[in-house]
MMTF fields as JSON, N, C-alpha, C and O atoms, coordinates in Angstrom:
{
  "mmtfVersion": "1.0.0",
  "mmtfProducer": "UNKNOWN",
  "numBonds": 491,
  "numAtoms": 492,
  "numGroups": 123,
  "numChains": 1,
  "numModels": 1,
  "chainsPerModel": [1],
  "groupsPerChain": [123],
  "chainIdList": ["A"],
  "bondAtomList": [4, 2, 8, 6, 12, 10, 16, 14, 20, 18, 24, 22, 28, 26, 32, 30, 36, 34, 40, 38, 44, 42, 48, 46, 52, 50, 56, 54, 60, 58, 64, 62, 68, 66, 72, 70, 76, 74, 80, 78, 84, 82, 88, 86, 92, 90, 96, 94, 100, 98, 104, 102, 108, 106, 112, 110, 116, 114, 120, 118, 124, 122, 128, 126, 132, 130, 136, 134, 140, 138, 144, 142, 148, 146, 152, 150, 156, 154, 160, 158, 164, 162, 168, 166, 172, 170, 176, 174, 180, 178, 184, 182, 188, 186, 192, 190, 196, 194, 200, 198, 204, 202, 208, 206, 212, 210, 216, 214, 220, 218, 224, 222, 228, 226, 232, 230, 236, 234, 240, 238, 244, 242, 248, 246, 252, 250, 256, 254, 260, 258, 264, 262, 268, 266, 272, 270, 276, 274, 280, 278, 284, 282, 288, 286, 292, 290, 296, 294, 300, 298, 304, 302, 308, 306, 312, 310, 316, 314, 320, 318, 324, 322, 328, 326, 332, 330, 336, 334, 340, 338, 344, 342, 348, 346, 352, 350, 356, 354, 360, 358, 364, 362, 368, 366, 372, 370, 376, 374, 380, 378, 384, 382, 388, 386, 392, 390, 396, 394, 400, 398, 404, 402, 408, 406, 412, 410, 416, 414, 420, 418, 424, 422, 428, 426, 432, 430, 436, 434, 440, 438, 444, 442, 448, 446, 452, 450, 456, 454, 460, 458, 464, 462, 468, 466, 472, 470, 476, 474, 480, 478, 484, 482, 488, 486],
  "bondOrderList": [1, 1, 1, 1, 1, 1, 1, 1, 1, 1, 1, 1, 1, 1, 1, 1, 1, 1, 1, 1, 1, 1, 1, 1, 1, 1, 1, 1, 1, 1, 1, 1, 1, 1, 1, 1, 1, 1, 1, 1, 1, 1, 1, 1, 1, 1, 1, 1, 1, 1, 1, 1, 1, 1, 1, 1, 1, 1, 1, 1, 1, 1, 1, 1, 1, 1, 1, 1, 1, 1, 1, 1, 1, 1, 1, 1, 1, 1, 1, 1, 1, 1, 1, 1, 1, 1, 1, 1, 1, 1, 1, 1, 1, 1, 1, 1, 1, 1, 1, 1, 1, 1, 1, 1, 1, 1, 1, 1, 1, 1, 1, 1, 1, 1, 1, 1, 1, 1, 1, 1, 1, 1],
  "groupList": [{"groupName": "UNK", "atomNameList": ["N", "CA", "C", "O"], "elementList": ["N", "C", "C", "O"], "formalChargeList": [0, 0, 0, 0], "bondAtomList": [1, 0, 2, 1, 3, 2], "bondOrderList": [1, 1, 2], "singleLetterCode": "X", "chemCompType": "L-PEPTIDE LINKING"}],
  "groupTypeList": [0, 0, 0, 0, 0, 0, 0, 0, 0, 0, 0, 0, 0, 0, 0, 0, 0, 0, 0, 0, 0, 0, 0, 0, 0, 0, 0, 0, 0, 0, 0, 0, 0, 0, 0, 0, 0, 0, 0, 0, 0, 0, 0, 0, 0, 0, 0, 0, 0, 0, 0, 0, 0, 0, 0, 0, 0, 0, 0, 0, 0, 0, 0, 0, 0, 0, 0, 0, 0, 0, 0, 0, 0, 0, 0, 0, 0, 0, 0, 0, 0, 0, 0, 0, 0, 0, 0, 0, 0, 0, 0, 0, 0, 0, 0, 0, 0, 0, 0, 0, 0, 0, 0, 0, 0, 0, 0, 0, 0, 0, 0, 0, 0, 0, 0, 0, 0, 0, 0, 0, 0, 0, 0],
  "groupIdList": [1, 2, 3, 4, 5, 6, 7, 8, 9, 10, 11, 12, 13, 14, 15, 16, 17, 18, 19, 20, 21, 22, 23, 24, 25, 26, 27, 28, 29, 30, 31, 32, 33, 34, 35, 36, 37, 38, 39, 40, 41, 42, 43, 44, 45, 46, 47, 48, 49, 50, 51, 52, 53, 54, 55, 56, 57, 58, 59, 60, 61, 62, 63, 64, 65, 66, 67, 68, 69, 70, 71, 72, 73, 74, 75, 76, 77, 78, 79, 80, 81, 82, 83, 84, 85, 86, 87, 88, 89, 90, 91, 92, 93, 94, 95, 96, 97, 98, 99, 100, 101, 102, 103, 104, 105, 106, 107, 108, 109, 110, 111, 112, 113, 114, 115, 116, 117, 118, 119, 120, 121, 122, 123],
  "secStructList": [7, 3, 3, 3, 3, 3, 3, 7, 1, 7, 2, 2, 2, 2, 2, 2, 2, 2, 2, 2, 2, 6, 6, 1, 1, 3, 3, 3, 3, 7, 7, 1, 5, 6, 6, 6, 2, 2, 2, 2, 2, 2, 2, 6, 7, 7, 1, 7, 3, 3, 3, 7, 1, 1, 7, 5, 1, 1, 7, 2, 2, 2, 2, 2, 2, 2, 2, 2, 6, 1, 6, 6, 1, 1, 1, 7, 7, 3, 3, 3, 3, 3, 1, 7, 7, 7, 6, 6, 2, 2, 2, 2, 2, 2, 2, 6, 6, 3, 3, 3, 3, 3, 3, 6, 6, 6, 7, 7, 6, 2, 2, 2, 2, 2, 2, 2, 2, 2, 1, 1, 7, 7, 7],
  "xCoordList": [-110.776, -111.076, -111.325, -110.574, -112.432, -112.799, -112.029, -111.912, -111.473, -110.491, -111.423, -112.356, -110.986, -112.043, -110.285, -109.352, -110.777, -109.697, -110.605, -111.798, -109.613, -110.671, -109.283, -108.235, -110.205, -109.785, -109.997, -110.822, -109.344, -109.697, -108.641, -108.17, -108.277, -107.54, -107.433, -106.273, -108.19, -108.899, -108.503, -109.151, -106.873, -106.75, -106.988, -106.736, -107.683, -108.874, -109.647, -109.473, -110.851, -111.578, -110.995, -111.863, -110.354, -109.372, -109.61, -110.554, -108.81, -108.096, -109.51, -109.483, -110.544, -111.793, -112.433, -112.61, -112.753, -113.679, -112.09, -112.04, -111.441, -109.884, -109.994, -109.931, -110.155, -110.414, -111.571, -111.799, -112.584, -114.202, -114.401, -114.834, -113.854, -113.763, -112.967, -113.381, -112.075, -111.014, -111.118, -110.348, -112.443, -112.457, -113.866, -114.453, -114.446, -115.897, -114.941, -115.498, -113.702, -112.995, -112.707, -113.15, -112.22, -112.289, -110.519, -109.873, -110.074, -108.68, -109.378, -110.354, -107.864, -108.209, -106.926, -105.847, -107.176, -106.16, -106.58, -107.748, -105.225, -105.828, -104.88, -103.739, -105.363, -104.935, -105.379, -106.363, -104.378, -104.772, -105.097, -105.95, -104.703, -104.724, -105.022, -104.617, -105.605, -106.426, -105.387, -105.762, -104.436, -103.073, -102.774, -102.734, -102.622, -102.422, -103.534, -103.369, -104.902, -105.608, -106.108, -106.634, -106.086, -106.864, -105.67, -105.75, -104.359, -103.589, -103.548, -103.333, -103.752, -104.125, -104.707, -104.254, -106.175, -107.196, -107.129, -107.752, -105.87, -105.781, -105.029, -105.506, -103.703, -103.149, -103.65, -103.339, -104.223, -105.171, -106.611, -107.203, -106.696, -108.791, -109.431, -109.966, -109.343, -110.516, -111.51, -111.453, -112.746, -113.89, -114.764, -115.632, -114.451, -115.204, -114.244, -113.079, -114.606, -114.02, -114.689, -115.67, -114.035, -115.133, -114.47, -113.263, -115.094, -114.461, -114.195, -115.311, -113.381, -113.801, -113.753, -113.127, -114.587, -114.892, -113.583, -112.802, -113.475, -112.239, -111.225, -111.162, -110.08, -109.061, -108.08, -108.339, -106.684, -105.071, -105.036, -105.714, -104.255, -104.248, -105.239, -105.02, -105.996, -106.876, -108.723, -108.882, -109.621, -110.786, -111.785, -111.698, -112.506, -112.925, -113.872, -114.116, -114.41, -114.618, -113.846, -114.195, -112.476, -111.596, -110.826, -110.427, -110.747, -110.284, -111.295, -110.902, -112.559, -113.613, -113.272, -113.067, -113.306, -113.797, -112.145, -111.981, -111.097, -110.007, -110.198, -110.007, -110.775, -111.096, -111.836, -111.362, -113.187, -113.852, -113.687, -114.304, -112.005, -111.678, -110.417, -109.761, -110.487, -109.273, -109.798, -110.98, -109.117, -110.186, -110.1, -109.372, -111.418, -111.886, -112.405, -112.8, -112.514, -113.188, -113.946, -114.363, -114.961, -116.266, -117.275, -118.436, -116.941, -117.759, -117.326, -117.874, -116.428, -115.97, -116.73, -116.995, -117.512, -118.451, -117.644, -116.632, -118.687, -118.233, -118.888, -119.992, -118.708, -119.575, -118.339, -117.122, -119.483, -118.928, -118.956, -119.664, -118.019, -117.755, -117.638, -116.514, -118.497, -117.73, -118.657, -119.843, -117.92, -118.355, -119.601, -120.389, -119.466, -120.717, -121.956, -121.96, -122.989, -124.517, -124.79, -125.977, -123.849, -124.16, -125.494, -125.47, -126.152, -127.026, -126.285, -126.602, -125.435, -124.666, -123.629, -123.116, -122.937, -121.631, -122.724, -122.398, -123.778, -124.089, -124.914, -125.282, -125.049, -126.027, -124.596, -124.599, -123.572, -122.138, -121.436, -120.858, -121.646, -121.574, -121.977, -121.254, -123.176, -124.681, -124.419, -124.532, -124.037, -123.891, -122.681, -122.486, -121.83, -120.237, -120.848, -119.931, -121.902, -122.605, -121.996, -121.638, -121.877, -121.645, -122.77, -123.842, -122.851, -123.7, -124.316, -125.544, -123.708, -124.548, -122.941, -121.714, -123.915, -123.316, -123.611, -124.69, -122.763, -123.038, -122.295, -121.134, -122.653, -122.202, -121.706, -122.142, -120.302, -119.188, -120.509, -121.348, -120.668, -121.128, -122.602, -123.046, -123.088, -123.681, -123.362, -124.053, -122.053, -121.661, -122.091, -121.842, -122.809, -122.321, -121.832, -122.536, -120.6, -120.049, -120.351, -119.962, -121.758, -122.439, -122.903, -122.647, -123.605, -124.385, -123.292, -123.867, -122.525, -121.128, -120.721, -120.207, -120.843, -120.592, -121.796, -121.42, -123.33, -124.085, -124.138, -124.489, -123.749, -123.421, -122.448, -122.753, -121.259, -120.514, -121.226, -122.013, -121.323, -121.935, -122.879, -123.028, -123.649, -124.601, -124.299, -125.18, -122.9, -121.978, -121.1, -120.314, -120.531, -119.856, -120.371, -119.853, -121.625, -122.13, -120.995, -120.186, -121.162, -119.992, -120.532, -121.613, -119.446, -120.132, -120.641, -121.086],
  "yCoordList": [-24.856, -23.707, -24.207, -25.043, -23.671, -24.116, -23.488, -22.278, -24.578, -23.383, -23.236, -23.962, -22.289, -21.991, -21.304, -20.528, -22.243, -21.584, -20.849, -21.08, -19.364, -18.28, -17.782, -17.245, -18.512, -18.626, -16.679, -16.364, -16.241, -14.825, -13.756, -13.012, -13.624, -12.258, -11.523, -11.482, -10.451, -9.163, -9.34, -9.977, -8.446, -8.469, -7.732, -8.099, -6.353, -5.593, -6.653, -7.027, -7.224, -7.663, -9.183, -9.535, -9.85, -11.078, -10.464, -10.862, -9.694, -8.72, -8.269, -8.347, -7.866, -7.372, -9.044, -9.268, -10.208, -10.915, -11.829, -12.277, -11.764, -12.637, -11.841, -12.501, -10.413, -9.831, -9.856, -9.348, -10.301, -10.156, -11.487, -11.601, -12.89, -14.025, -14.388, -15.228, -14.022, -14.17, -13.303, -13.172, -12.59, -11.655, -12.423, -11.977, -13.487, -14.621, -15.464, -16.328, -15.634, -16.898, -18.032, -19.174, -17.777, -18.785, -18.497, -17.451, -19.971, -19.446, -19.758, -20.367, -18.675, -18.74, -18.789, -18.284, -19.345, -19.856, -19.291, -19.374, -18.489, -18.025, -17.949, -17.526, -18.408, -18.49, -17.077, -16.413, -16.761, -15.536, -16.168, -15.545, -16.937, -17.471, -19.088, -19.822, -19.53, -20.904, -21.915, -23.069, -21.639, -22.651, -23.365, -24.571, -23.253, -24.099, -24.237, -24.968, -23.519, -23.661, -25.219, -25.472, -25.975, -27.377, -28.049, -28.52, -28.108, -28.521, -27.73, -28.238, -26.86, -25.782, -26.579, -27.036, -26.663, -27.476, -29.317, -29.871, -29.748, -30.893, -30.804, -31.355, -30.22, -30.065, -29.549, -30.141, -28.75, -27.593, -28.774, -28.71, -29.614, -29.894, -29.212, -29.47, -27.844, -26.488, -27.773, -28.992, -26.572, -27.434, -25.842, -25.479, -25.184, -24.631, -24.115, -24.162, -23.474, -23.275, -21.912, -22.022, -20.642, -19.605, -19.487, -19.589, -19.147, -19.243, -18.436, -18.295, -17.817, -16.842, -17.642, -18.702, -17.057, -17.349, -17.179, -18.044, -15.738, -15.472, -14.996, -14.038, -16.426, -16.261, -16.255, -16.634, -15.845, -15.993, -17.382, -18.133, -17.931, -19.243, -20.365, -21.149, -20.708, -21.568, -20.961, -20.721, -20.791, -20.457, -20.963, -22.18, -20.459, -21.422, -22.832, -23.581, -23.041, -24.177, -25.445, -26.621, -24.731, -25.751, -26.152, -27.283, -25.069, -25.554, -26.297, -27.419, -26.055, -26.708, -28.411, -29.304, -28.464, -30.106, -30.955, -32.146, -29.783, -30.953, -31.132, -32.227, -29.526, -30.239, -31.322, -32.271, -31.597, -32.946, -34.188, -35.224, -33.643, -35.051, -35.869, -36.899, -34.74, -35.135, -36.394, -36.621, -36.792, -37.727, -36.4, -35.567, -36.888, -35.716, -34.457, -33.586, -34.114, -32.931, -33.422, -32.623, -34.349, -34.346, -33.803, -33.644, -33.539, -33.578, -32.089, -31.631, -31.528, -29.906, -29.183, -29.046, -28.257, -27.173, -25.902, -25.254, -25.901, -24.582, -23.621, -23.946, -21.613, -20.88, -20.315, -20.149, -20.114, -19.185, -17.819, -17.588, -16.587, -15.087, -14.428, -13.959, -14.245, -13.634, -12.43, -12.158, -11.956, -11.149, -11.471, -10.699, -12.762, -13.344, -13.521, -13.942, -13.258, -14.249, -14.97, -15.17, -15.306, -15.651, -16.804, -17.109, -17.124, -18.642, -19.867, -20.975, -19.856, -21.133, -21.26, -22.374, -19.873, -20.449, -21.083, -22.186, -20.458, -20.694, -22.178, -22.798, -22.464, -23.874, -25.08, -26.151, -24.517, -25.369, -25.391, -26.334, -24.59, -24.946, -25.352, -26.045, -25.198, -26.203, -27.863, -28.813, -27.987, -29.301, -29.949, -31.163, -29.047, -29.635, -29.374, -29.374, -29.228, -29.264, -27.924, -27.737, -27.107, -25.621, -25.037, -25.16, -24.489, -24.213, -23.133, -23.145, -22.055, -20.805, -19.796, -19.896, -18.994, -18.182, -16.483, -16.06, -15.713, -14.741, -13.531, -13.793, -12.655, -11.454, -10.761, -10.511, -10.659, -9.577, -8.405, -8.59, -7.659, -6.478, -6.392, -5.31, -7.432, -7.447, -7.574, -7.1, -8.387, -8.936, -8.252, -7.052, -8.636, -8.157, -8.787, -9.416, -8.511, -9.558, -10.069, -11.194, -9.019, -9.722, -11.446, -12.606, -10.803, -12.073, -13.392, -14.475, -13.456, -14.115, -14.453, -15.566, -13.72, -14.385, -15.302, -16.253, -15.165, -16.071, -17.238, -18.212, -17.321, -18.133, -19.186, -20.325, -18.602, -19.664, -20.039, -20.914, -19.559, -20.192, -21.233, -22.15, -21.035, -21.853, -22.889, -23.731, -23.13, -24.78, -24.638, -25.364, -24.085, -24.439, -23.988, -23.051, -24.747, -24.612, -24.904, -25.832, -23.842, -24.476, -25.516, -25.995, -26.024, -27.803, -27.613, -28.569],
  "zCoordList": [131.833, 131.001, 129.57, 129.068, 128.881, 127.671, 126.488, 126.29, 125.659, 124.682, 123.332, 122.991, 122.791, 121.346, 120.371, 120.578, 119.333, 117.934, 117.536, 117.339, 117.349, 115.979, 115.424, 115.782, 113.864, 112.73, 111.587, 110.729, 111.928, 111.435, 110.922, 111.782, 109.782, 109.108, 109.608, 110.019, 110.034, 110.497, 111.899, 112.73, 112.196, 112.832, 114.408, 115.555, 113.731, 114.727, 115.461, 116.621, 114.265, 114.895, 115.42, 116.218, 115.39, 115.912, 117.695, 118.376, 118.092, 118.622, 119.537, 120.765, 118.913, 119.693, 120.234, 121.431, 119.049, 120.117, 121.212, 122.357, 120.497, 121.535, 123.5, 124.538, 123.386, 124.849, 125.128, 126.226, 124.511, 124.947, 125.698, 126.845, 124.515, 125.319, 126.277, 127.076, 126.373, 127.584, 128.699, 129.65, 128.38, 129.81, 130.175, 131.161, 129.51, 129.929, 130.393, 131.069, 130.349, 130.98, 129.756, 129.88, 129.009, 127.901, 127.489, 127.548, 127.044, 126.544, 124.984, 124.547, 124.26, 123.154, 122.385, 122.693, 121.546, 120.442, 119.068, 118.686, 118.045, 116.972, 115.852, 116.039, 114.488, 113.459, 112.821, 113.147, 111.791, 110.8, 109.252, 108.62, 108.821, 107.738, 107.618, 108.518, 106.699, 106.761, 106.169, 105.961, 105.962, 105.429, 107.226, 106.985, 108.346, 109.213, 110.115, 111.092, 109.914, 110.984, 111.028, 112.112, 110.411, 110.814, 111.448, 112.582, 110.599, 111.516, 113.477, 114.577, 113.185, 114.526, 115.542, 116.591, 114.814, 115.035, 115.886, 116.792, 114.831, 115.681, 116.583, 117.576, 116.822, 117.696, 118.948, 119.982, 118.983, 119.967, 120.751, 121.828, 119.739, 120.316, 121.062, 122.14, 120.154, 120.548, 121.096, 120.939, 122.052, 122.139, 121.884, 122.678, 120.919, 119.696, 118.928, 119.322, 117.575, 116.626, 115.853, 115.118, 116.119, 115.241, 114.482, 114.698, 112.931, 111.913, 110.787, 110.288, 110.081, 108.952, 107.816, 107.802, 106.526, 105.343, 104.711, 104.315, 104.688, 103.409, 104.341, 105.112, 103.884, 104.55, 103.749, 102.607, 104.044, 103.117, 102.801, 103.503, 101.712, 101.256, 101.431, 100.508, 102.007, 102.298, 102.635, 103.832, 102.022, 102.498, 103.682, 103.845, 104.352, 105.418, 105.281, 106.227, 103.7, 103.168, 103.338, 103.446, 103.325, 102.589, 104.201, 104.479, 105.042, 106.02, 106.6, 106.92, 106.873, 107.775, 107.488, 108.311, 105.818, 105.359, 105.944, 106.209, 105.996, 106.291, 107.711, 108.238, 108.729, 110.259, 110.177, 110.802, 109.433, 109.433, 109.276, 109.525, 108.46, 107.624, 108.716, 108.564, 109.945, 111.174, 112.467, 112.722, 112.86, 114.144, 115.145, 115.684, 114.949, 116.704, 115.92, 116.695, 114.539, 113.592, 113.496, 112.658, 113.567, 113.144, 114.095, 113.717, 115.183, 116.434, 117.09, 118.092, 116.476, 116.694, 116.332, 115.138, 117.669, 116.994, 116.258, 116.524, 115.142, 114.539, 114.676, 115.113, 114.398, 114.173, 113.224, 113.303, 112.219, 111.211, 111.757, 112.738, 111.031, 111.174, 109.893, 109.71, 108.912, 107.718, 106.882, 107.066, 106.133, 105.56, 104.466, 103.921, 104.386, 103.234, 103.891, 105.047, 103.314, 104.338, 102.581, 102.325, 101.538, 100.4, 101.092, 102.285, 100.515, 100.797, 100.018, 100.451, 99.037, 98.835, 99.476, 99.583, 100.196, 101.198, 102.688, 103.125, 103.284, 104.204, 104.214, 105.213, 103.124, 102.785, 102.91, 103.517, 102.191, 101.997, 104.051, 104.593, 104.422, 105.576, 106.354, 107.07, 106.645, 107.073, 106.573, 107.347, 105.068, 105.266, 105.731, 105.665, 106.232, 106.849, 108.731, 109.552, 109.14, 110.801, 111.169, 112.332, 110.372, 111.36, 112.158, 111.566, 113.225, 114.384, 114.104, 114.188, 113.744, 113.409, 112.566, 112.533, 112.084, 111.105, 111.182, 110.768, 111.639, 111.52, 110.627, 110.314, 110.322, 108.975, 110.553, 111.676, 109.588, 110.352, 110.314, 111.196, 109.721, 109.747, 110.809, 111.194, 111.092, 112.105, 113.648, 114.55, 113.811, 115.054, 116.004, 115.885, 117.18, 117.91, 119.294, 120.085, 119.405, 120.9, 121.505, 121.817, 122.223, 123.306, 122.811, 123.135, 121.986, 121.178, 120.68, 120.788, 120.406, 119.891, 121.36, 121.47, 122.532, 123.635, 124.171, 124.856, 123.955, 124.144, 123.629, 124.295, 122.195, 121.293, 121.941, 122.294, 122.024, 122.652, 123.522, 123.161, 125.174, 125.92, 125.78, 126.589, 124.508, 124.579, 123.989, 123.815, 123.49, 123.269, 123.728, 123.12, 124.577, 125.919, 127.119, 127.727, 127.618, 128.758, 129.939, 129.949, 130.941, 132.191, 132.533, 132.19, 133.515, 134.354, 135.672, 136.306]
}
């Protein structure tokens, strides 16, 4: 079973994609705040990582660069989740290899479930 960390405040929506993916068959692992998610991260070796921007103590900038800076973070897919489509947060993540990025206010599950699939293909 493929595990995915999501990294997310919002505990509605946590809560909405956590039963959407686990009813595709996926376990899931989840942080609320960005103060332990990389440690999360190493402990766990998600084999994806969805992510929020603005998180409690730590932002998802700041967590991404310490997943990168872990053995076995460089090669962890990411997708961003946030409320920003700023073009300097999404350019700042692009250059840390994040996969795709989508605006909370657009989500929609289905699509966030293709997404994964389409970096965690089954075997």
């Amino acid at each position: 079973m493929k595990k995915i960390l999501l990294v997310e405040d919002d505990q509605t929506l946590s809560s909405l994609i956590k039963i959407k993916l686990e009813k595709e068959g996926y376990e899931l692992v989840t942080s609320a705040d960005g103060a332990g998610a990389s440690a999360l991260a190493a402990k766990e070796a998600p084999d994806l990582i969805l992510l929020d921007f603005e998180l409690p103590h730590k932002n998802g900038l700041e967590v991404l660069e310490e997943i990168r800076n872990n053995p076995g973070g460089q090669s962890m897919p990411v997708v961003v989740i946030s409320n920003s489509g700023s073009p300097v947060e999404v350019f700042r993540f692009q250059k840390l290899g994040v996969k795709d990025y989508f605006i909370k206010a657009d989500l929609n599950l289905d699509e966030l479930v293709k997404i994964v699939r389409n970096y965690l293909p089954e075997k």
